[in-house]
Each structure stands twice: as C-alpha cells, then as structure tokens.
C-alpha positions in Angstrom: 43.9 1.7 -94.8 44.6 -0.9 -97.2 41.1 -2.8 -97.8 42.1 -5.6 -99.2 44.4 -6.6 -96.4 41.8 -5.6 -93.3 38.3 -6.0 -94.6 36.8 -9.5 -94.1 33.8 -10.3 -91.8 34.6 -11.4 -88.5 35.8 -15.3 -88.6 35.0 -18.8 -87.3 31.5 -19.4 -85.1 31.8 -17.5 -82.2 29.6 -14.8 -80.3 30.5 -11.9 -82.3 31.4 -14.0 -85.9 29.8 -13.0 -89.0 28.2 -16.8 -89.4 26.3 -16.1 -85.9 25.4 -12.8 -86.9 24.1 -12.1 -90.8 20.2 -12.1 -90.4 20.3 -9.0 -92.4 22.4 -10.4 -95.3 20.1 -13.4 -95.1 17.3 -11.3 -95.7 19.0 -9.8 -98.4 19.5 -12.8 -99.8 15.6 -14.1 -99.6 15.1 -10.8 -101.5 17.0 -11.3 -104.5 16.1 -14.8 -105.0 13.1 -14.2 -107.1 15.5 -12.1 -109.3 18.2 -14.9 -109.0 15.2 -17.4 -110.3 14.1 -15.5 -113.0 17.8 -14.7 -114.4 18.8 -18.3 -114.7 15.7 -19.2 -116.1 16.1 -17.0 -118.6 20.0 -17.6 -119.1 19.2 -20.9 -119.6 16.1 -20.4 -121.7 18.2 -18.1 -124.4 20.4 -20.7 -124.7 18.0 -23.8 -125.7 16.5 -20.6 -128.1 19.8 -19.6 -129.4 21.5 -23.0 -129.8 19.1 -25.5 -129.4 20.6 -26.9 -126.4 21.8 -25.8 -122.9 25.5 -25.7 -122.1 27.3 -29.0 -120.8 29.1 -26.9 -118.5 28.2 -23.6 -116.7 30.5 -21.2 -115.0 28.8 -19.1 -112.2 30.5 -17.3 -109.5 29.3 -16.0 -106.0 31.5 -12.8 -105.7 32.0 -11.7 -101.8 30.8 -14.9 -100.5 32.2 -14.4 -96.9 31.6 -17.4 -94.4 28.9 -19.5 -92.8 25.8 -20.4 -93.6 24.7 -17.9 -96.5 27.7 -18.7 -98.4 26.1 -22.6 -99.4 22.9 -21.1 -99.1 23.0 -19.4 -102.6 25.0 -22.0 -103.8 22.1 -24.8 -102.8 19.5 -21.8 -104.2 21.6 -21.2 -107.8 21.7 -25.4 -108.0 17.9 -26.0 -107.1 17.0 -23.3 -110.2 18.7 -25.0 -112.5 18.1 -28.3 -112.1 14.2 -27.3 -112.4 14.5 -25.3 -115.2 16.3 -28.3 -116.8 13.3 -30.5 -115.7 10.6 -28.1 -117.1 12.3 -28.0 -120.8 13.4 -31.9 -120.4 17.2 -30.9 -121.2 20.0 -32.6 -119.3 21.1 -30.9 -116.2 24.7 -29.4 -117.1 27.7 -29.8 -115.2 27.8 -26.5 -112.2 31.5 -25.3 -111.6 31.0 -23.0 -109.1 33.7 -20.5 -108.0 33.2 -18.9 -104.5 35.1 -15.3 -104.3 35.7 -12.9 -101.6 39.1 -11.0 -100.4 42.4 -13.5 -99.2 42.0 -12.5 -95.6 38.3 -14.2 -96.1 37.7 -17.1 -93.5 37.7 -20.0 -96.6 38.5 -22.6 -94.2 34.8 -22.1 -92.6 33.6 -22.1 -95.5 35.6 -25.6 -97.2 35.0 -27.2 -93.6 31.2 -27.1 -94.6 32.0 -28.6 -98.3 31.6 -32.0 -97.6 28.0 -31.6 -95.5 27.1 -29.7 -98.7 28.0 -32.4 -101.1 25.9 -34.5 -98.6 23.0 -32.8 -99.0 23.5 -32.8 -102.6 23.5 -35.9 -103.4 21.0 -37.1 -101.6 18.7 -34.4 -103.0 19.6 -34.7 -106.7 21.7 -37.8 -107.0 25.5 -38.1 -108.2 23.6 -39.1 -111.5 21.6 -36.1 -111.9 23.9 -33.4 -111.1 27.2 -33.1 -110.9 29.0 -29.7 -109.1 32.3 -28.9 -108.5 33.1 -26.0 -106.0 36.4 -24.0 -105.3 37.9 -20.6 -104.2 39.2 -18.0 -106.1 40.4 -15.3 -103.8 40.9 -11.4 -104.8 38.8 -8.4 -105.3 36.2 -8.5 -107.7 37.6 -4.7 -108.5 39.7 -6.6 -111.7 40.0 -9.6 -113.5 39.4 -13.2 -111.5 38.2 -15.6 -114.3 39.2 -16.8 -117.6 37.3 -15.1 -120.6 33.8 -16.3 -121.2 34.4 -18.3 -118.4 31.2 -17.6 -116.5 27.3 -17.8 -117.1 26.1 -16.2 -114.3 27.3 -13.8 -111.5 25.9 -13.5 -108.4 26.7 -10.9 -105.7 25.0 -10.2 -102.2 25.9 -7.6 -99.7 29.5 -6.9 -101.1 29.4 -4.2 -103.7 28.8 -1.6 -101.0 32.2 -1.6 -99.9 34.6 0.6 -101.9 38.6 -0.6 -104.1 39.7 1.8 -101.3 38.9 4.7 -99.2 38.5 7.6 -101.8 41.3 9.3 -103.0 42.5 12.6 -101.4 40.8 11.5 -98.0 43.3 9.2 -96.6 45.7 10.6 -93.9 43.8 14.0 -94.3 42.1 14.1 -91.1 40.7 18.0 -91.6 38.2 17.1 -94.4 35.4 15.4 -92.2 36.5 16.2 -89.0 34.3 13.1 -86.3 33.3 11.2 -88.5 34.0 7.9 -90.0 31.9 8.4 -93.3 29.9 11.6 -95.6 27.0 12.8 -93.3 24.9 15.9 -93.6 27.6 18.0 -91.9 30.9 16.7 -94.5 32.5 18.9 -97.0 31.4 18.8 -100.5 34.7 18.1 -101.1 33.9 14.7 -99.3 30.9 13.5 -100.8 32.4 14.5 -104.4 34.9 12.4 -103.3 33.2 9.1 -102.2 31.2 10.0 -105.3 33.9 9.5 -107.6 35.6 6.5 -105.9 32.5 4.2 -106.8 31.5 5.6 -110.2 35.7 4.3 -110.9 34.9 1.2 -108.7 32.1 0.2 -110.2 32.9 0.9 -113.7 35.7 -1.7 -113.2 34.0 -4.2 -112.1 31.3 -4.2 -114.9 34.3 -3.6 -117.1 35.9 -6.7 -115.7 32.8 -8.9 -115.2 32.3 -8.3 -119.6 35.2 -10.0 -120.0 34.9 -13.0 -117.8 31.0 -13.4 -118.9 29.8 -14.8 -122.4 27.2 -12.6 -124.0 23.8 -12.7 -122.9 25.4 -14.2 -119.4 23.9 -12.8 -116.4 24.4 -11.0 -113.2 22.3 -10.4 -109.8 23.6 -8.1 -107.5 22.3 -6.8 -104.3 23.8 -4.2 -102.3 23.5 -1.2 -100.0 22.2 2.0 -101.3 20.0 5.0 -100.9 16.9 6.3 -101.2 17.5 10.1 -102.7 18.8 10.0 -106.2 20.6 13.8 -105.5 22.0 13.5 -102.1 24.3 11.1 -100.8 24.2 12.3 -97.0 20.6 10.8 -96.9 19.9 9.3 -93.4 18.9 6.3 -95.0 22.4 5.7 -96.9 24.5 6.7 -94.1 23.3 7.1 -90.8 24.4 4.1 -89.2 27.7 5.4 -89.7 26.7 8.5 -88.1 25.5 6.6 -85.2 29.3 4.7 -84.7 31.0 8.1 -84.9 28.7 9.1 -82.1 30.2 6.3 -79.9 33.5 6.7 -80.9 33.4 10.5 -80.2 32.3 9.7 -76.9 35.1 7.2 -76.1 37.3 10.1 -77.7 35.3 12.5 -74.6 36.5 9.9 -71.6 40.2 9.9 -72.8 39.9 6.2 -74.5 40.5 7.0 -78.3 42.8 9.9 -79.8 40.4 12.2 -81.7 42.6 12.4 -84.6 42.7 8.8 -85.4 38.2 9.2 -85.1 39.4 12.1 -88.0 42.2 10.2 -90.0 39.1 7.0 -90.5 36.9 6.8 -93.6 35.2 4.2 -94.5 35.4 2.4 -98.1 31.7 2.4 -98.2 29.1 3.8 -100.6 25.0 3.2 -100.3 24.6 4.6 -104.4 20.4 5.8 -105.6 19.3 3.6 -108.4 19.6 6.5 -110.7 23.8 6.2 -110.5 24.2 2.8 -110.6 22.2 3.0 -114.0 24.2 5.8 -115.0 26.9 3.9 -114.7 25.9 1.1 -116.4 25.0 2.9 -118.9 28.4 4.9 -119.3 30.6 1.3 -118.9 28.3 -0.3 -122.1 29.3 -3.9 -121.5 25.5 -4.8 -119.8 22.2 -4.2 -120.7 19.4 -3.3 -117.2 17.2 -6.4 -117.1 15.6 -4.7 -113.7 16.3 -2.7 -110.7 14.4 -2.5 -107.5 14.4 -1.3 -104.0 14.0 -3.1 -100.9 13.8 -1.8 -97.4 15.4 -3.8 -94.4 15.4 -2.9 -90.8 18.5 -2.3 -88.9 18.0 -5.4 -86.4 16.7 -7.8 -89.4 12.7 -7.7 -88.7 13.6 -9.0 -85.1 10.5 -9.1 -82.6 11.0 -8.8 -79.4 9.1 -11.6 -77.2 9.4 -10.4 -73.8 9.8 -11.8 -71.0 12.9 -9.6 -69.8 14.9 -12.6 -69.4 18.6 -11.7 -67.7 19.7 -12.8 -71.3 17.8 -11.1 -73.7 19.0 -8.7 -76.0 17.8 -4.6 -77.1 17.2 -4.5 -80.3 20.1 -2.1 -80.8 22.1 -4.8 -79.3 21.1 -7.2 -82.5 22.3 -3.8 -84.2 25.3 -3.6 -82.9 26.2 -7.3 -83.1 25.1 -6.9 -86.9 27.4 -4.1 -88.1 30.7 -5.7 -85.8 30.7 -8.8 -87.4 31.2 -6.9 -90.5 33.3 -3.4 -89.6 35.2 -4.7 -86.4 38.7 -6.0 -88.9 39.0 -2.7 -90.1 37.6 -1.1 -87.0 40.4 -2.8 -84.8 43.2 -2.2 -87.7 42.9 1.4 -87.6 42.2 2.6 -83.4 43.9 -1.1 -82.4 43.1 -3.9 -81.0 40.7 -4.5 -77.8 38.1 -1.2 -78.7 35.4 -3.8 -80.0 33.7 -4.3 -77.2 33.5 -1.0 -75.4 33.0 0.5 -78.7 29.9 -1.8 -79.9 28.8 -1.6 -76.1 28.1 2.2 -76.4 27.0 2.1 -80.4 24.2 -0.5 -78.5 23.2 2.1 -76.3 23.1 4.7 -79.2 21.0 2.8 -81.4 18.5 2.0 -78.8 18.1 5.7 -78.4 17.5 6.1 -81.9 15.5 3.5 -82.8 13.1 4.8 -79.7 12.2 7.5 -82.1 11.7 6.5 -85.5 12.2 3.1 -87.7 15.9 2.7 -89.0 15.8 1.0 -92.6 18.6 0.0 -95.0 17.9 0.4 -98.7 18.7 -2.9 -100.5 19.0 -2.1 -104.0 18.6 -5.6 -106.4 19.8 -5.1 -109.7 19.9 -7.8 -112.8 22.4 -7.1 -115.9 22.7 -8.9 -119.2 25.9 -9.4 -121.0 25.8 -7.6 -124.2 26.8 -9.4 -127.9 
C-alpha cells in the first residue's frame, strides 16, 4: 500500500463524505483550542518581549487539513486569537499567510470552493483594514520538508499524526505475521507491535526533525492526535480496538465467500494511537522542541451523540454514526486494497458489530493534545 497515493478522507458532500461525517474530529478540534489560544498568545507575547514588536508577517500552517468544514474552522479559530491578542497589547495585527497541507490525493477543490465564503466572513468580521490573510495549498506529506526555513510561526495539526509514512517495514506483502487482522491487537506477534513501534518512533522523529527547520525558534506547534491510554502496551483496547472490530466484519465477509482471506491477511494499517510517555520520548530523543504540555482527552466512538427516540424509519444506531465515522476516513484505502464496491456491505456489518459492542461497555478514543516550542 502506498499511503500517499490511497489515503485521503472520503471527498465532496455526499452521504458517506468526510465533510458530512467528522463530529469526532470536530470535537477534537474544540479540545485543542484552549491549547491553540494559549500557544499563540504566547508566540506572540515572546515576540513583543524579545523584539519589542510582533512580526509584520506570520507563517502558520494547518498540516492534514482534509476537507469541509473543519478545515476553515481552525483557520477562522487561529485568525480570531490573533487578532485579540493584538488588541489586548495595542500592536498592529500582522499580515496571516496561511498554508493549508494534506496529501495530493486531498479533495483541495472542496476546500478552495469555500475560500471566497471565507474571505466573506472575514471581512466583514475584521475589516480589509484590520487584517489582511492570504490562504493557499501546499500538498505533500508532512513526513519531510514542505516550507521554506523559518518560514513558519505556528504549526497546527488535528487528527492527522495518527496515521503512519507507510505501513511498517517487514509487514507488507507478509500475510503470516498477523494473520485476520488489519492492525496490532492482543492476539499479534511481538514481532508486529515491535514493528508498528518502530515505524512511528522513525515517523515522527522526521517530522519534528522537519518541522525545526521550517519553524523560527521559539515558534510553536499544537498537535492533536490518536493515542492510548497504557504507556507499556500498544494492544490496549483503547488504542486499537476499533480496528479489531473492522477485522471482525471483514472476517465475516471472508466466512460467506465475499472477500479472499489472504487479502484480510496481506492489510495493515499505517496507523499508530502512541501513550504520552513515547511521544515525549521522542521528543526528547529528536531535540529540536521543548514540551510546553501534554494532555489526554477521551472521545466516544459516535462523537457524544444522544439518541432522541422516536424510532423514526430514518434514524440511525449509534454504531451506525460509528461506522459512518471511520468510512469517511478508511474507505480510500479500504477500497484500494479488497477493490472497489466492499464499502457498503463492509460498513453495513462493522454497524452491526459496533452496536453489539457498545451494548456492553463505553468505547472511547484517547485524544492526546500536545504543544511544542521551537528551541534557539
């Protein structure tokens, strides 16, 4: 599987499109923005202290920005902190270019067909002679260089750094390692979870490698993604499970003849929910950043939904919102690998499956939130 080619959230506005389907990674979102205030606060606090002034221009980038409407939403967020911070220590508002990243196969034209509604908004909520903003796409993986150096203020990821450079070396085309299923689960080699180990201690070590270069020092970054609750064991339900959960309806597709059990073998999936303890160890190792903070956040698998009743013939289970959720995101590389056409018998029995689980205990996603500073 080659990532960069077959990984992008599901595109445009329909029923099963990411933009119709990211209440999780909006909630995400909501949870990092007290981080995200306090980072360009003090970003642009250092630099009155530092230099007396604020930059004229500042570089900030929104790395793994997908489509719809959480891709202007941090945008609008990152823009509102600024020009308040501005206001509070009476310093002209600087110049924002803002640089929106994710992978080529990305849906950019959603996202540049709601540019000019977001200028819109923009100007009638700051004026043109208050602000002034200037968005555009640079496309790539964030695993290596995509900026200038000291090109960039602040850094901003959501939801992205989860997902792996590649599926980890030695398991691709080896279907006998982890034999049914699609990531490392309680029942996977050690081999395996040494494996996906290793592939994001190189992964992320890159990127913080790549972002020094591309930040000034002291410039920031927030990122928020998927990880775990154990600091020792990476098959812990709350990492991976969901995972476990798709295997389950794949295997039983695999059962009524629908999908070769080899190619439920031959998948892995470039993912990896990390403990707090290794992404520190990492950042630590790589040098470039100093920890500002790290914190946990828990998330439930359908988003906090709560179901009003009513049984109406169009109402959906909860695992329904679950399954709608994680097919918006894994259906590219879902459909790339057994073909095209298994979404919707596939996501139809992973519904059923989570309902069955989520019948006997709560399902949570760990949402780490972690803030770095640039070193000098």
């Amino acid at each position: 599987m080659e990532v960069v080619k077959v990984l992008h959230m599901n595109q445009g506005n329909g029923e099963t499109s990411y933009a119709n389907n990211s209440t999780v990674q909006s909630k995400i979102i909501s949870l990092a923005k007290p981080a995200t205030e306090e980072a360009i606060g003090a970003l642009l606090r250092g630099c009155l202290q530092v230099r007396g002034t604020v930059p004229e221009t500042l570089g900030i980038a929104d790395l793994g920005c997908s489509s719809g409407p959480n891709a202007f939403r941090v945008v609008s967020e990152i823009i509102d902190v600024v020009f308040e911070e501005c206001l509070r220590m009476d310093r002209p508002v600087p110049e924002l270019g803002i640089y929106l990243n994710d992978l080529p196969s990305n849906d950019f034209n959603n996202v540049f067909g709601s540019l000019p509604d977001f200028y819109k908004r923009l100007k009638e909520e700051k004026g043109d002679d208050r602000i002034g903003c200037f968005v555009s796409a640079t496309a790539g993986s964030f695993y290596g260089r995509l900026f200038s150096k000291n090109s960039l203020h602040f850094v901003h990821s959501s939801s992205s750094l989860h997902w792996l450079s590649q599926v980890p070396a030695g398991l691709a085309n080896c279907g006998t390692m982890n034999r049914g299923k699609l990531y490392i689960s309680k029942t996977s080699p050690k081999a395996v979870v040494e494996a996906y180990t290793r592939q994001f201690q190189d992964d992320f070590s890159m990127f913080l490698s790549s972002r020094a270069h591309e930040l000034v020092p002291g410039g920031r970054m927030v990122l928020s993604f998927m990880g775990r609750t154990s600091n020792s064991d990476p098959t812990d339900e709350v990492g991976c499970y969901q995972w476990e959960l798709l295997a389950r309806a794949l295997m039983s597709m695999v059962d009524d003849g629908l999908v070769e059990e080899e190619k439920v073998d031959l998948f892995n999936a470039p993912y990896y929910a990390p403990s707090r303890y290794e992404v520190r160890t990492e950042v630590e190792r790589e040098g470039s950043f100093e920890i500002d903070r790290v914190e946990a956040f828990e998330i439930e698998w359908d988003g906090g939904r709560r179901d009003k009743g009513g049984g109406g013939a169009t109402e959906t289970t909860r695992g329904e919102t679950v399954a709608m959720t994680v097919r918006a995101v894994v259906e590219s590389m879902v459909e790339a690998h057994f073909g095209g056409g298994i979404g919707d018998e596939l996501f139809r029995r992973y519904a059923v499956v989570v309902d069955d689980y989520l019948c006997l205990k709560k399902a949570v996603y760990v949402n780490l939130v972690v803030t770095l500073v640039r070193r000098d």
